[in-house]
Every structure is written in structure tokens, then in C-alpha cells.
N, C-alpha and C positions, 0 to 999 in steps of 0.2 A: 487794333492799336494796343501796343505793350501796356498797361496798368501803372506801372511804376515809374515813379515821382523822376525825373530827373535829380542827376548828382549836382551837385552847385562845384563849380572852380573850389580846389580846396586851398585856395592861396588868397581865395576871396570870405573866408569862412572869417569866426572873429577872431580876436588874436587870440583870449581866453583860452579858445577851444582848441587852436594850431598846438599850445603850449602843450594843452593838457595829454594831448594825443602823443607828442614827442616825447614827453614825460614819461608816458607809460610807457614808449616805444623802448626806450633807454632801459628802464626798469627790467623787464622783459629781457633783453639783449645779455645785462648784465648778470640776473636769474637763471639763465641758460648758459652761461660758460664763457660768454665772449670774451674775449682779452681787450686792455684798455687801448690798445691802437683803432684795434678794427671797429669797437662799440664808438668811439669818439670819431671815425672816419664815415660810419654810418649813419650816427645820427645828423651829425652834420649835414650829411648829403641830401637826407629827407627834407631837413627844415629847409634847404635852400629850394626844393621843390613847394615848400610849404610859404614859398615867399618870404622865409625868416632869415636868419644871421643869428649862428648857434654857436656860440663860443662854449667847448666840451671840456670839461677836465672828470677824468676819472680813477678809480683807485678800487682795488677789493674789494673795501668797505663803505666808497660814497660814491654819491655824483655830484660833481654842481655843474649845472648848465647856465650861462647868462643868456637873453634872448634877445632880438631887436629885431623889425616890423622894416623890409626891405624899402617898402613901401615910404615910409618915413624919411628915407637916404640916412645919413651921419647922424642926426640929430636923435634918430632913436637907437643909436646904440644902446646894450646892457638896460633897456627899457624894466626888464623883468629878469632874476635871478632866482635859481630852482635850486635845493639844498636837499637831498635824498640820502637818506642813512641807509644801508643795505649791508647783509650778512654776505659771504664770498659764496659765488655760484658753483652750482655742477654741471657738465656737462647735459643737458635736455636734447637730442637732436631733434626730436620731432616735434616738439614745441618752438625752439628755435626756428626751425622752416616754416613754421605756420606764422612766428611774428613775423618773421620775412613775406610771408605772403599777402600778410595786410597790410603792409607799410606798401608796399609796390600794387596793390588795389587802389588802397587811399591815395598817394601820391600821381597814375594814372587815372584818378576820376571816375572809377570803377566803384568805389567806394565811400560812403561820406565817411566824414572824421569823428562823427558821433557816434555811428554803428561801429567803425575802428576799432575806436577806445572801448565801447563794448568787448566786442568779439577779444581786444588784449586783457581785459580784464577778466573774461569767461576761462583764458586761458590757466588764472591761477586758482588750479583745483585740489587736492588732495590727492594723493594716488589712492587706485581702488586697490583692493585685496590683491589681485589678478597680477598690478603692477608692481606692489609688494615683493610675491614670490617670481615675479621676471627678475626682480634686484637679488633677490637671496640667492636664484640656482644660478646668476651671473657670477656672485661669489663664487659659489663651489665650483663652477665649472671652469674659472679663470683661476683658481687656484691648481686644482689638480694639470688641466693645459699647462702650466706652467712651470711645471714641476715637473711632468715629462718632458718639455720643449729647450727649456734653459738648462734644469738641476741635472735632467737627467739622473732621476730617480726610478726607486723600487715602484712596482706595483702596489705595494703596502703605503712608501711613502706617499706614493696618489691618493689611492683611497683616504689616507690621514687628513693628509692634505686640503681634500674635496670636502670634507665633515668639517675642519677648520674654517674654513670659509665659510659655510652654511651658516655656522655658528656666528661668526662676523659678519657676515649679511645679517642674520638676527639683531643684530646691536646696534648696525647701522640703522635698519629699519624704525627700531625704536627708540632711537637717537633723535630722529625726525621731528619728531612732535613731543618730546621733553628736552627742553635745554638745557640742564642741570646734566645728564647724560652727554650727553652733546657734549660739554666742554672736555667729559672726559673719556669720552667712548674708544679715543685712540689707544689711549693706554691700558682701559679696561681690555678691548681686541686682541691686542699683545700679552695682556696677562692672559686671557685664558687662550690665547693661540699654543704659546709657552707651556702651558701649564698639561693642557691636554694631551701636549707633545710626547712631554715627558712622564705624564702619567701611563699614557699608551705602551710607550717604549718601556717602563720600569715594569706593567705588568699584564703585559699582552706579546707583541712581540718589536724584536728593537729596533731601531727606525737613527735616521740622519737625521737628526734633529733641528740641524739648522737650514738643513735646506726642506724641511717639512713648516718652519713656523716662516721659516722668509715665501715660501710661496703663498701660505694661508693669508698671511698681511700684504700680500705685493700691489693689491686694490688699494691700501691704503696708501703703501709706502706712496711720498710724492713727487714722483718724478716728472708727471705732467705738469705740475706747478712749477716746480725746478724750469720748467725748460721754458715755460711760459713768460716766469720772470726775468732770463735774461732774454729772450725775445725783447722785452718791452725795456728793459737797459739798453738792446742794441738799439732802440729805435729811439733812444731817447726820452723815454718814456721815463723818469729816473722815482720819481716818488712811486708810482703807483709797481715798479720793477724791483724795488728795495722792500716795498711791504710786502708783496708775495713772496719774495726771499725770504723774510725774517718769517712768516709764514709756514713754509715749508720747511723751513728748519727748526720750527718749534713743533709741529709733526714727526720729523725724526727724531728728537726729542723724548717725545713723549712713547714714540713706538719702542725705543731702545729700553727706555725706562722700566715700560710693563714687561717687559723680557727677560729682563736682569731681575726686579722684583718676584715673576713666577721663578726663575732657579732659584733666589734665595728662599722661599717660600717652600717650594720643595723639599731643598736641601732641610730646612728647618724640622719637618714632615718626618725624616728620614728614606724620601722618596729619591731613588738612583736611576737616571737613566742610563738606558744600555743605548749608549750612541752609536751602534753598528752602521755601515753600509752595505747595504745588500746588492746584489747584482743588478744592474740597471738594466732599463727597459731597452728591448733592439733598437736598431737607428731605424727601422722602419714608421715606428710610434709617432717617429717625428710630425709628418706629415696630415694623419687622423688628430692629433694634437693641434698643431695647426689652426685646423679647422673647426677642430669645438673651442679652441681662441676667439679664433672671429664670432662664431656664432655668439659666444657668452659678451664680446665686447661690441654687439650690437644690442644684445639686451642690457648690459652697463651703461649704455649712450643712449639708450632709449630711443633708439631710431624708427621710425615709420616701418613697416611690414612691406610697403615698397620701396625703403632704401637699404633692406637685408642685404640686397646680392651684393652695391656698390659696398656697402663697409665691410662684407667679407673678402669683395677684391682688393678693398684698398689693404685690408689688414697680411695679405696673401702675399701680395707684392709689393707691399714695405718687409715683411719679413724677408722674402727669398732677395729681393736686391741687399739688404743690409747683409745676409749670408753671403751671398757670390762676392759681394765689398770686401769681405773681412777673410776670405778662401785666396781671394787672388793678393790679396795683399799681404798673404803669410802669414796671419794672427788668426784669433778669435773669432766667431763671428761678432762680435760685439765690440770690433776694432775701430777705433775712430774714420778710417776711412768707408768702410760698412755702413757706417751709421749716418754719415756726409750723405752717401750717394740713396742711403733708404730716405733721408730727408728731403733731398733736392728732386726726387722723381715724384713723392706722393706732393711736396708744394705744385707741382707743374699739373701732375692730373687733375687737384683740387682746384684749382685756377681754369682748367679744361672744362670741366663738370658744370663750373658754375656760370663759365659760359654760354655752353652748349642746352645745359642743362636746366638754365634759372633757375638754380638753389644754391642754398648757400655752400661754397666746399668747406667747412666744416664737416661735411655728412664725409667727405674723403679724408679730411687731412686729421681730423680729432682723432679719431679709431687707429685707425695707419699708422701713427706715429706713436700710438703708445706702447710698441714693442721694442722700442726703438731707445724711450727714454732712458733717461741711467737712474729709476730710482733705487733700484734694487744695491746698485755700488755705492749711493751714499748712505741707506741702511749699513750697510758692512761696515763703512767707514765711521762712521758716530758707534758701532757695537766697537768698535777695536780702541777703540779713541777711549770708551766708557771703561774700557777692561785695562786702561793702561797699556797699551800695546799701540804706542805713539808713531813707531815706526813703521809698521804695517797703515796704521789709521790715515796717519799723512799721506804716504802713497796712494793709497785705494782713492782717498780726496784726490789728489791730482787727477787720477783716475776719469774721477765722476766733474773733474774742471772739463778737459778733454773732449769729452765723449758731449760733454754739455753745448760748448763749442762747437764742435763737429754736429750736431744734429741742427741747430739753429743757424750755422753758414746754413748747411743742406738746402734749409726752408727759404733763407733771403737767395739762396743761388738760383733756385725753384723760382718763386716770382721775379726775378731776374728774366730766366728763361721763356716763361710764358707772365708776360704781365694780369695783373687778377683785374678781372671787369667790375666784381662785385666787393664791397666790403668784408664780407662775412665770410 
């Protein structure tokens, strides 16, 4: 005979404890990156296994969930109302999967609701040292990737590049656990991205400078957010879609700011940079570059050590489809219609995955699509805008309207295509 206690119906459980498990569940979801569609489409679906009626409203910075006891019928509507303040998440994959894994434990019986909310709660840990330096060399190594892959820069410009980032991992890090840093770690990242730029170049040797501090910052710049918030405009989603916007453009904000402030700081200094550009790297680079992309934006997403392979696929073939988009279509790679069809194929495999798969496609589409985003074009556009150069600024903005457009049809064409089984 098995040992262990039978699971009790968790819809039979008290309401107390249904709440409390949703709570956390919520909390969780939104800790780990989820957008306010899919977190309020999720939770929902739980509590209605949970025997509840979960009226979700969510936003960057809260939740309020109302609750009522199915059980009850009409009369226990809005019985109980849950009010959660919360900071804006980052992307966790492998956290993220593992709240999914208890919620779909719990909800099939597999799991009580007690040990649940446990196990969600065990979840919020501190990162260890180990995890620490995965975030720092994600930096440097998504810097320098990206600096061969887009800028097509020097060998010098990488290696600049790849130290810039280190040093921006560094600030992120310990940004973590001081919030006084924290509020201003953007702009601090930008000053010494800037700063180090142009000290390098004034007295080592000279360097493209803008595209050596735009790649060291491109982790920060916010183009995921960017594309997140009008996702959730598209869907209706309008408060919690407006705060992420005003969000992410006070990030741009702030990264143009320390930019501007390290040249002026310089120039003060009497420190000159020699902005040369040097001979860029062969088009063969591309492809090794690439790949220490993915690798680095597996360790940025914090993905599981067995979802390596899937976000280095997915990061593989959102890039070469957005290429072959923007080849046959006589532009850029980074043409609006590139960026459509990189959107609408990783929505479709992430929809796949998560069928096939039970997990959440998050592990496909977060990764995937951040080669995709335009944050780098509304960086440029707030830097030309800042310098007075209205006319180029406005453009490059239409620009970064465009391509914003183009990559969130992609994603609604994508669940079009292959409808998603799962919220997440």
C-alpha cells in the first residue's frame, strides 16, 4: 500500500486557502514576466478549476483580483477582494515553468493546495552567486553578439563592447537588492557605457562609439516592453498597456540622459574621442554570433538547462526568418515585413511547444522575439530628438511605430494560425 495521505478535491478545500494559493499563483506569474492578458487569462482558468469566479484586473505594478465561491451561485459574487502592490517583473523562465507546473499539479489533484502555496513560496529565493555571474556574462556576451550581428562592427568594437556589458551586468546585479540604485541604475549603465567608450577611444585605440555604447546598453534599451505594451493595447488591455508604455519611455529617457551627460563630462575633462570606424568583421561572423546570441539570451531568461536547445531554436529561426523577410522584400533585415513574418512563426511554434509540450511557450516566444524587437531604433530616436535633430528623430520614431506594428500583427497572426491551448 502507497503511504501517502490522499489529495482532498481541491475545489473542496476552504475558500481561505483556494484564495491564498491563487494569490500566490498571480504573484508568481507576474514576478516572472508575464503580460497582463495571459496572467489574468491564467489565473482565471485555475480558480474556475478551483471552483471560484476570479474577476482579474492587472497592471505592471498591481493586481486586484475579486473572488466568489461557485458553490454559492450569484449571491457570492466579489465575496473576497485581493489588492497586491508589486514591482514590474523580468523575464524568469525556469521559474515561470515550475509555477506552471504546480498550478497544473494542484488543479489536477496531484497536489494539495497547501503544499502548492508552499512549494510557490519556496520559489522566491535570492539568486546564488552562480546565478549572479550567468546574468553578468549574459551581458557581455549579448553585447558583443550584437555588435557583430546588427552593427557590424570591428573586432576592437566587440571586445569594447563585451567589457561594457560586464560592467552593466555588474550594476544590474547590484541594483537587485539596493533600491536607491535601482531607481537610477539606467542612467548610471549609460553613463559609464558612454564614458568608457570614449575614454577607450581617446586613449587606446578609436572605436565607433555609438555603436559600441548602443550594443553595451541594448539589454537594457526597452524594446521588449515596447512591444509588450502595445500587445496589451491591441487586446484591449488599455491601463495596464499605457503604464508600460510610459515605462518604457522613461527608460529611454533615462539611457539617452547618461549618454549625453558622460560626452558632456568628457568633453569637460578635456577627453576627445577619436570616433573612427574600423573595418568590420567578415559576413561569415554572422552566424557564430548568432549563436552566442542564443546561448547568452538563454542565460538572460534564465531558462531551465533543458530548455537550452528549444530557446536557442527559437532565437535561430526568428532571426534567419526576419532576415529572409527583409532579403526578399528589398530592404533591411530589420524591414517591417521581416519582422511580421519572424513574429507570426515563433507565435505559431510557441502555441506548438506548449501543446505538445505542456509548458508554457514563453520558453519559445520570450527569447525568439527579442531579436526582433525595435528597441534599439527608439534608443536612436530619443538620442536625435535629445540633440535637436527633429527630423531625423521623428523619422527613426515612425520607424520604431512600424516595425512595433509589424512584430505584434506577427504574434496575433501566429495565434490566429495555430490557436494556444495554454495561457502562458
Amino acid at each position: 500500500m502507497n503511504g501517502t495521505p490522499p489529495v482532498a478535491p481541491p475545489a473542496t478545500a476552504a475558500l481561505n486557502t483556494r484564495i491564498a494559493f491563487l494569490v500566490e499563483l498571480a504573484r508568481r506569474l507576474h514576478k516572472y514576466g508575464t503580460s497582463a492578458p495571459r496572467l489574468e487569462m491564467a489565473i482565471a482558468g485555475v480558480a474556475q478549476r478551483l471552483g471560484l469566479v476570479a474577476e482579474v484586473w492587472s497592471s505592471p505594478t498591481a493586481i486586484i483580483i475579486s473572488f466568489a465561491d461557485l458553490g454559492q451561485g450569484e449571491e457570492g459574487l466579489a465575496q473576497v477582494t485581493q489588492v497586491v502592490r508589486l514591482s514590474p517583473g523580468d523575464v524568469n523562465l525556469e521559474r515561470l515553468c515550475r509555477a506552471d507546473d504546480i498550478a497544473d499539479q494542484v488543479t489536477d489533484g496531484k497536489l494539495g493546495l497547501r503544499e502548492g502555496f508552499r512549494q510557490l513560496r519556496a520559489l522566491d529565493l535570492p539568486d546564488t552567486r552562480r546565478e549572479q555571474a550567468k546574468v553578468v556574462a549574459s551581458y557581455g556576451l549579448s553585447a558583443a553578439s550584437i555588435a557583430a550581428l546588427f552593427l557590424h562592427s570591428s573586432w576592437v568594437d566587440v571586445v569594447v563592447a563585451a567589457v561594457v556589458g560586464v560592467l552593466i551586468g555588474c550594476i544590474t546585479v547590484s541594483s537587485a537588492t539596493r533600491p536607491r540604485l535601482a531607481v537610477a541604475s539606467d542612467a548610471i549603465s549609460a553613463l559609464v557605457a558612454t564614458t568608457v567608450a570614449i575614454v577607450v577611444s581617446a586613449l587606446v585605440v578609436p572605436l565607433a562609439i555609438k555603436s559600441v555604447v548602443l550594443a553595451g546598453l541594448i539589454i537594457l534599451v526597452p524594446g521588449m516592453s515596447l512591444t509588450t505594451a502595445v500587445r496589451e493595447i491591441s487586446s484591449q488591455h488599455l491601463v495596464s498597456g499605457m503604464a508600460r508604455m510610459g515605462g518604457a519611455m522613461s527608460t529611454l529617457l533615462k539611457l539617452v540622459f547618461g549618454t549625453l551627460a558622460a560626452t558632456q563630462l568628457c568633453q569637460a575633462f578635456g577627453i576627445e574621442a577619436r570616433d573612427f570606424v574600423l573595418a568590420p568583421l567578415p559576413a561569415w561572423t554572422d552566424y557564430p554570433a548568432l549563436l552566442v546570441a542564443a546561448v547568452a539570451f538563454a542565460m538572460l531568461f534564465r531558462a531551465a538547462r533543458r530548455d537550452w536547445p528549444v530557446v536557442i531554436l527559437a532565437v535561430v529561426v526568428g532571426y534567419l526568418t526576419t532576415r529572409w523577410g527583409g532579403e526578399i522584400s528589398g530592404k533591411l533585415p530589420a524591414a517591417p515585413f521581416g519582422v511580421f513574418l519572424g513574429g507570426l512563426l515563433l507565435a505559431a511554434l510557441a502555441n506548438l511547444y506548449a501543446r505538445y509540450a505542456h509548458r508554457p511557450g514563453a520558453v519559445v516566444r520570450e527569447p525568439g522575439i527579442l531579436l526582433l524587437v525595435p528597441g534599439s531604433v527608439g534608443f536612436r530616436s530619443a538620442s536625435y530628438l535629445f540633440e535637436r535633430n527633429t527630423a531625423l528623430g521623428m523619422d527613426t520614431g515612425l520607424l520604431l511605430v512600424t516595425l512595433l506594428v509589424a512584430v505584434v500583427a506577427g504574434l496575433m497572426f501566429g495565434d490566429l494560425l495555430v490557436a494556444p491551448r495554454r495561457s502562458l
